[in-house]
C-alpha positions as CSV (number, residue, x, y, z in Angstrom):
1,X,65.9,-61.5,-29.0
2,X,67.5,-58.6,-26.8
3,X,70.6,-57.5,-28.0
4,X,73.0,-55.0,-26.5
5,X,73.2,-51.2,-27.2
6,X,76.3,-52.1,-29.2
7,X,74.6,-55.0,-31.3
8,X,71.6,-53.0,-31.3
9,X,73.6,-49.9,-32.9
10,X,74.7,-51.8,-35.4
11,X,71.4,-53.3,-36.2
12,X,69.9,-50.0,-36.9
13,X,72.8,-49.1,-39.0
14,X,71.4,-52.1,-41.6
15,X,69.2,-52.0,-43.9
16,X,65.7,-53.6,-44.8
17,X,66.9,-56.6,-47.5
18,X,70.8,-56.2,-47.5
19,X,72.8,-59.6,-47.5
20,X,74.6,-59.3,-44.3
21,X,78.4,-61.1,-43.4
22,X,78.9,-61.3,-39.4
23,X,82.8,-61.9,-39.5
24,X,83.8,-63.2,-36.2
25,X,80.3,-63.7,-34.8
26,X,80.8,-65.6,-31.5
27,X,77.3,-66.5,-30.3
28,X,75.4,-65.1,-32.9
29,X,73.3,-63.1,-31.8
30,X,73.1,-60.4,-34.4
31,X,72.4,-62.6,-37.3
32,X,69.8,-64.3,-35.2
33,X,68.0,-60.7,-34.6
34,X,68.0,-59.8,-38.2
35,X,66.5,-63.5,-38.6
36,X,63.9,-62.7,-36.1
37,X,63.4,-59.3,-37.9
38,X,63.0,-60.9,-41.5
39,X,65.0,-57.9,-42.3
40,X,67.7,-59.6,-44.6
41,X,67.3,-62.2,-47.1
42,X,71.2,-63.6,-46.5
43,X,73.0,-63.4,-43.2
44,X,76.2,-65.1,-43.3
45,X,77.9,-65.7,-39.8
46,X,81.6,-66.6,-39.8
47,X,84.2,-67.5,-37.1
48,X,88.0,-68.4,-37.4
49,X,86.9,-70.8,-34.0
50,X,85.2,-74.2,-34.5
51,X,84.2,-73.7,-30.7
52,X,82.4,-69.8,-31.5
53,X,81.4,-70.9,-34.8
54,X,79.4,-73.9,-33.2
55,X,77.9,-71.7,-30.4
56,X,76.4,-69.9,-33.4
57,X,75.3,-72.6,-35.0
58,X,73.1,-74.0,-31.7
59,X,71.7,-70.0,-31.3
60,X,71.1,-69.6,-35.1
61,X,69.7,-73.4,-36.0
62,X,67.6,-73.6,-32.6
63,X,66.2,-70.6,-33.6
64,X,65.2,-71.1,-37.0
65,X,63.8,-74.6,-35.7
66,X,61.6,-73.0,-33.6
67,X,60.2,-70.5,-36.1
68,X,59.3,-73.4,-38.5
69,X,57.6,-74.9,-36.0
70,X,55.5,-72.5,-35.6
71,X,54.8,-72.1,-39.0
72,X,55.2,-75.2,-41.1
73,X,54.3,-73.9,-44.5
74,X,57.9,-71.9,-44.6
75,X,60.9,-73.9,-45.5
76,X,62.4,-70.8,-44.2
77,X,61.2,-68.8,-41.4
78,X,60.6,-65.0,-43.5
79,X,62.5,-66.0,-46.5
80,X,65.6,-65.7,-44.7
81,X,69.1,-67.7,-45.5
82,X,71.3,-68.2,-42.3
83,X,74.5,-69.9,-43.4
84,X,77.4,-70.2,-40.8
85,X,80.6,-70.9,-42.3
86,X,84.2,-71.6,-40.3
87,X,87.1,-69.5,-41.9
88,X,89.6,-66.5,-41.0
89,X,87.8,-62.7,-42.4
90,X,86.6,-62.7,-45.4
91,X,88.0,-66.1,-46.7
92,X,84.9,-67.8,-46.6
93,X,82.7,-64.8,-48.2
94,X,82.6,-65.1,-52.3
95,X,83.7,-61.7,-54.0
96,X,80.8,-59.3,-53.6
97,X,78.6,-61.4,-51.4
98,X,77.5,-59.3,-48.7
99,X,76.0,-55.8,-49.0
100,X,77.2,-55.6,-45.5
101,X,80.1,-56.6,-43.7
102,X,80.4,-56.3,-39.9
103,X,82.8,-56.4,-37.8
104,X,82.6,-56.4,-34.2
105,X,84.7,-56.2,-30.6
106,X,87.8,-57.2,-32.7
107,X,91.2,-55.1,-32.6
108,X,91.6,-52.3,-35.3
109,X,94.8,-54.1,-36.2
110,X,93.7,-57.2,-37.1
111,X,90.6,-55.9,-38.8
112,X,92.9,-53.9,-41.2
113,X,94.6,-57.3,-41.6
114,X,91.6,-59.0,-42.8
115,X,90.8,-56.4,-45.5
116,X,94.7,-56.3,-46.4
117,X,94.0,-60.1,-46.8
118,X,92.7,-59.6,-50.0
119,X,92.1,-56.0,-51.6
120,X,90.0,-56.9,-54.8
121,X,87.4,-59.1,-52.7
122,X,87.6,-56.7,-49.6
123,X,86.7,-53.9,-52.5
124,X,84.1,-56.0,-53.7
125,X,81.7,-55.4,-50.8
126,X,79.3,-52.7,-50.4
127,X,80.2,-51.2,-46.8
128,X,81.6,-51.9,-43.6
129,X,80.1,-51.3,-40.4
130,X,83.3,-51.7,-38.1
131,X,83.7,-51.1,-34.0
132,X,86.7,-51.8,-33.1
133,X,87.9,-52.5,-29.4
134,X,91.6,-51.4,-30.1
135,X,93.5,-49.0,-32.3
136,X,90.6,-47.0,-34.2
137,X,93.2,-44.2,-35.3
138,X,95.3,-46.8,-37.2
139,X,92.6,-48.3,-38.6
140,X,90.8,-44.8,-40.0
141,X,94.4,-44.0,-41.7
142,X,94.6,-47.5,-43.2
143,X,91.1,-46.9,-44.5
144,X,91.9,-43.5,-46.2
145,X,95.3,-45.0,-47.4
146,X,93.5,-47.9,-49.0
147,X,91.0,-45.9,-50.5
148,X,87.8,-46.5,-48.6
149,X,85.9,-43.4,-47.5
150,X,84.0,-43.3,-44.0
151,X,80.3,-42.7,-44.2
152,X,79.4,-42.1,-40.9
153,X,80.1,-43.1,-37.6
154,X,78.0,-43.0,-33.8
155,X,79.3,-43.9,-30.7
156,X,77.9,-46.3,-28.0
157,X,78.1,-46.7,-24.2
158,X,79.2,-49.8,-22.9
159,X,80.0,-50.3,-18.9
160,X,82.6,-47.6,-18.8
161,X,83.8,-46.9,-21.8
162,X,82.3,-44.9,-24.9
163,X,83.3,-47.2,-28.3
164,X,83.6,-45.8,-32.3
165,X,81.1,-47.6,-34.6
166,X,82.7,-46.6,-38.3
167,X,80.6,-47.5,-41.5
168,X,83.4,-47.2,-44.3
169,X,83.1,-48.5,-48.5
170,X,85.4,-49.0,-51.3
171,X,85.8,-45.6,-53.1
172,X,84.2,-47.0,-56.0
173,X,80.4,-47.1,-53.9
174,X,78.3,-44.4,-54.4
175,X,77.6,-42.3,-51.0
176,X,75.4,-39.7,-50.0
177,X,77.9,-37.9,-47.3
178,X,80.9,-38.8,-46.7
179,X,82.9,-38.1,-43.8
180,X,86.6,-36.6,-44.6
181,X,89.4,-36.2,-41.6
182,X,91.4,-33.0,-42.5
183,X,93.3,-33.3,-38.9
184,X,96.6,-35.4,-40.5
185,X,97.4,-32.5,-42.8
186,X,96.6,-29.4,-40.3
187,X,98.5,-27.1,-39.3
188,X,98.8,-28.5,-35.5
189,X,99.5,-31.9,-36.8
190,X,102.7,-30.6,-38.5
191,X,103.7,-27.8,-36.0
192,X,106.1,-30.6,-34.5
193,X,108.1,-31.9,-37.2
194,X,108.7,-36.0,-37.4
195,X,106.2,-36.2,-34.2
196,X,103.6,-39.1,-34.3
197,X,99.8,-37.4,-35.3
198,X,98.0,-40.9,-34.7
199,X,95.9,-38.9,-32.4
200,X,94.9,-36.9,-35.3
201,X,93.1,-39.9,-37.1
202,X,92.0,-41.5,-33.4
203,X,90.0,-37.8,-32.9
204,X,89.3,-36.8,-36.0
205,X,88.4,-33.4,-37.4
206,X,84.8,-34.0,-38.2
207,X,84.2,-34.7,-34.5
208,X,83.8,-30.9,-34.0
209,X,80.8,-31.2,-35.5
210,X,79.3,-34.5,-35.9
211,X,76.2,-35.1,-33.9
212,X,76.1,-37.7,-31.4
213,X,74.7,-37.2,-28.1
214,X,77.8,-38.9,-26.9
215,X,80.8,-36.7,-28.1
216,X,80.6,-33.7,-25.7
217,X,81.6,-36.3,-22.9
218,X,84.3,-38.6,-25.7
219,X,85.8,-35.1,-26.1
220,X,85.8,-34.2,-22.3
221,X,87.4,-37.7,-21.5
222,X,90.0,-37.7,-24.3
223,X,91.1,-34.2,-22.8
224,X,91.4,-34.8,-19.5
225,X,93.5,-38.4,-20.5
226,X,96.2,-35.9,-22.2
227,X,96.2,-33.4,-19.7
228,X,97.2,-36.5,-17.1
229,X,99.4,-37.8,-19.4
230,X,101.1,-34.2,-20.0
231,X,101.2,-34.1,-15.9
232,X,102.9,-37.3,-15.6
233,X,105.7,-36.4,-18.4
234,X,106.0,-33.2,-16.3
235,X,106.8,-35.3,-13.5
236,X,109.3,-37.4,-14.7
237,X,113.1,-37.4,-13.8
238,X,114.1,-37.1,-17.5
239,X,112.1,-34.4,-19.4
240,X,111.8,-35.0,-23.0
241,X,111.2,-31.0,-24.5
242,X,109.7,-32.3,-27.6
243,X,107.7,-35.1,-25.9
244,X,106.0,-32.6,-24.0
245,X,105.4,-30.3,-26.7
246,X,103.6,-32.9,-28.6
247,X,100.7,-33.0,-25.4
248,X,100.6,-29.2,-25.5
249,X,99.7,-29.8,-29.1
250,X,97.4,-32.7,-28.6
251,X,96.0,-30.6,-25.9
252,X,95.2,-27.4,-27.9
253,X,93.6,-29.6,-30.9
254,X,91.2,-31.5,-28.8
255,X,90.2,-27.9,-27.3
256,X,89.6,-26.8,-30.2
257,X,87.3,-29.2,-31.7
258,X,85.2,-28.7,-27.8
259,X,85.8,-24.7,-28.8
260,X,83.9,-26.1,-32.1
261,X,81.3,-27.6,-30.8
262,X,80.6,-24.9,-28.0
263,X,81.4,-26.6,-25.3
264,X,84.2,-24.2,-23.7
């Protein structure tokens, strides 16, 4: 099966014999690779929608049909356990289930919701492997707030847009490298008192150095957004002083992180 480069990205970022949880997995598709990959032992795909949850089931099922067809003597095709299961997040996921959890082309919001759902079982899993469509800066300072640490992240083309792939864990999993966002409690962050510094957690510090053949052009596109949005205050009728201030800062720190990486 061909997946996307964002499935695919998130593929990569599993490994060989983890017990995977697809929360929200529409069609399936990524449980059905790591089927055809005999890469997992467990992949658990779960939908809040009868309808998606069903499409799953005909991708996933048909599948594993065909594989046993081919080769009769496996009750399972590679040893592997697909189990769909029809519940909201991680509801139908027993405490500690999954070494992995994804979640996909979902809303930062309502991704924080499902771990808020239930701390001690969202605590309970190994890692996260999260790309959110929406609100990546809220959900980064919910995960630092609620004590899970980001391990990496890698960003991914998709038509016109570059998206944020974030692999978090409960503080209490062991990690090689962890990633830590100093931005929030900089100097520039606090040069305005009482301003919001969301963009501080949405661009975060370790950007200025994280590789990713991507982030020279995320960085170049998230400047020239605040320089347009600076021209447009500039325009208004009404001029908000401390409104405008707070582009000239947003301005200066995503410069800086380009001045970081070289690019200027």
């Amino acid at each position: 099966m061909k997946l996307s480069i964002r499935l695919q990205t998130i593929a990569d970022m599993i490994k060989d014999g983890e017990r995977v949880a697809d929360i929200g997995t529409d069609h399936g598709q990524l449980p059905v690779f790591l089927c055809d990959e005999g890469r997992c032992p467990k992949v658990i795909m779960t939908d809040v929608s009868e309808g998606s949850l069903a499409k799953a089931k005909v991708t996933g099922y048909r599948y594993l049909e065909a594989q046993a067809a081919e080769n009769a003597d496996a009750a399972v095709p590679h040893g592997v356990q697909l189990d769909a299961r029809l519940g909201d997040g991680l509801a139908p996921l027993e405490s500690g289930e999954a070494d992995v959890v994804v979640m996909a082309g979902i809303g930062g919001g309502l991704m924080e919701r499902i771990l808020r759902a239930d701390p001690a079982k969202s605590a309970s899993m190994g890692r996260y492997i999260l790309q959110p469509r929406r609100s990546p800066g809220e959900l980064r300072r919910f995960l630092a707030s609620a004590g899970y640490r980001i391990l990496d992240e890698k960003l991914i083309p998709e038509s016109k847009f570059i998206w944020e792939i974030i692999v978090a864990a409960p503080a209490e999993q062991t990690a090689d490298t962890i990633l830590v966002n100093t931005a929030p409690e900089g100097e520039l962050a606090n040069s305005i008192p009482g301003a919001d510094t969301t963009l501080f957690w949405e661009i975060p510090s370790y950007y200025g150095t994280l590789e990713d053949p991507l982030m020279d052009e995320y960085l170049r596109r998230k400047l020239a957004r605040e320089k347009r949005n600076l021209a447009g205050k500039q325009k208004a009728d009404v001029t908000d002083e401390t409104d405008i201030a707070v582009s000239h800062r947003n301005i200066r720190y995503i410069e800086s992180l380009i001045s970081e990486r070289g690019m200027l």
